[in-house]
Steps between C-alpha positions, in 0.01 A plus 500: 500500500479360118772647281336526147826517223478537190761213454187270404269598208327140521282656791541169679803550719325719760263274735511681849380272784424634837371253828188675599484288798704644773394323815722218488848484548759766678364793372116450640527265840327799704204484321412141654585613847185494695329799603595528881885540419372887397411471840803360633694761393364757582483312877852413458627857376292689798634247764882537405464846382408599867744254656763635305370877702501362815878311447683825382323666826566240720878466335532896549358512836703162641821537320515216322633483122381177426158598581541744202681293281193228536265796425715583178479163393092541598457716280644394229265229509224713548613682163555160303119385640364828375710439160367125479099689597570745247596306206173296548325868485723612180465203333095512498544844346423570118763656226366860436700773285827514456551223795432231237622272791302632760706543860651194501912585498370765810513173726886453363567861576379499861694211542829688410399773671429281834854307440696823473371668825532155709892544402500832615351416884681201491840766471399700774418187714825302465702876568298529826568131616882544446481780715320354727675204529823666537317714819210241594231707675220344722174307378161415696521152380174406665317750270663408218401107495152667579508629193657300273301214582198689449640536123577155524110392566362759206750401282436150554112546472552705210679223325260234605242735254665435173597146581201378338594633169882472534544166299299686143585841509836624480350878622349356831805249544659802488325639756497188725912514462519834604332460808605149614843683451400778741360318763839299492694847568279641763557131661872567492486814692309372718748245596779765452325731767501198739838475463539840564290511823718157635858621383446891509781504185317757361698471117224190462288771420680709195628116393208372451390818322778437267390162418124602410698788266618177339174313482343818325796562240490122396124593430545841354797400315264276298263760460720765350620265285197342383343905485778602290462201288171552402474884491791394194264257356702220530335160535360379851731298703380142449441569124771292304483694199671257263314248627188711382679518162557122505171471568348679290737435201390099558130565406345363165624664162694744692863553344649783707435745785602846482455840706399350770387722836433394815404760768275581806186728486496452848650322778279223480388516085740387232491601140679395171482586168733257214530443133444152404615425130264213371505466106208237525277705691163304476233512736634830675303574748496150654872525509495849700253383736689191598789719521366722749390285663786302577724778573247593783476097647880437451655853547252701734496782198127592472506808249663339155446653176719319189556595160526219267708608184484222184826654352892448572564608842819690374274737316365654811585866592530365879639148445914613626515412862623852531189659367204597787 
């Protein structure tokens, strides 16, 4: 990502530093997860992938919309495990070609992708459970806490998988999150359909449908925005990016900080490329190494490259704000 200008004939202004270690920090926590959370989940995306199956039958073939609401927000679970799996698979995979980047940003895409057509079933839902709690129709409450508390004991034991590695790993606390959240929703209709089979107010069922539609927008919400967000390059959330400028601009001999980029490769990999003006640029490549290496301890940013420039700043084809 070096610019080379002709703006310097010295031939000293253009030091490019890049942090060749990338499994520390935000951008590489997955590679320290231990081997066996492969294995969880895949155990955790089989065992939810064919509860969510036997919810939307059982929700079809008892009548009850919060049975399919729960499996909606099931499976979008099951979609953000297989995301969180898949980015570990991705992320192991080597630039070739044209994809100088390798399939990273395909782990952003699928998430936009899985955002976008959770806000489309959770449309369809919440028009079914106004019509249905307008004309309330019967539910076999018994089966339904059958059910749902069967989700609640393999979402709970799914959860209890990744709690090992929850506190290190933002992709398997992820994953524990997800699931702890799930059990907690296939707990509530169970209590819902208990209601239901002491009250027989049948609306319990489309409300409570309505209030897992509200659970799952809070999450998808977050995930359309944060997909959108970084399929636009813009700078993870929990990146302060003047602080990176502060930061960066506070380091020995440096006098200014210009064309700075901060973006995601990936939904767990950070990358930034700067210009650092330094007129006294001695020992160089002691300066980018401490460099990169602090913006991956302090900032989480793993893939830096910097180009040190020895000149004014001003001089700079890219040094305007307003220049990308």
């Amino acid at each position: 990502m070096a610019h080379d200008h002709p703006d310097h004939p010295d031939g000293h202004g253009h030091a490019q530093g890049h942090s060749h270690d990338h499994s520390h920090g935000l951008g590489g926590h997955h590679h320290h997860a231990p081997k066996d959370f492969g294995r969880a989940f895949a155990i955790g995306a089989v065992l939810n992938t064919g509860f969510v199956i036997a919810e939307v039958a059982a929700g079809l073939w008892f009548g009850s919309l919060a049975l399919l609401a729960d499996a909606g927000h099931n499976l979008s679970d099951v979609m953000s495990l297989l995301l969180a799996w898949g980015a570990v698979g991705l992320a192991k995979r080597k630039p070739a070609g044209r994809r100088t980047y390798g399939l990273r940003k395909a782990t952003i895409l699928a998430s936009l992708v899985n955002a976008i057509l959770l806000l489309v079933a959770v449309g369809a839902i919440v028009s079914e459970a106004l019509r249905r709690i307008a004309e309330p129709s019967e539910v076999a409450a018994a089966p339904v806490m059958i059910v749902a508390a069967i989700g609640v004991v393999i979402n709970t034991v799914t959860a209890l998988m990744f709690i090992g590695g929850a506190k290190g790993d933002l992709n398997i606390r992820g994953a524990f999150l997800h699931m702890a959240a799930d059990a907690a929703v296939s707990l509530a209709v169970v209590v819902g359909a208990g209601l239901i089979a002491l009250t027989s107010l049948y609306w319990l069922d489309p409300a409570l449908s309505l209030l897992i539609v509200a659970v799952i927008l809070v999450g998808t919400w977050g995930l359309l925005r944060d997909s959108v967000d970084l399929a636009l390059d813009a700078a993870p959330r929990g990146i302060d990016v003047e602080a990176v400028r502060t930061w960066l601009g506070d380091q020995p001999g440096v006098a200014g900080v210009h064309d700075l980029h901060i973006w995601a490769l990936s939904t767990t990999e950070t990358a930034l490329t700067a210009h650092i003006t330094r007129p006294d640029n001695t020992e160089s490549d002691a300066f980018l190494h401490a460099a990169c290496e602090g913006l991956q301890a302090r900032f989480g940013i793993g893939h830096a490259t910097l180009q040190v420039e020895t000149g004014e700043a001003s001089v700079c084809r890219l040094f305007p704000a307003e220049v990308v």
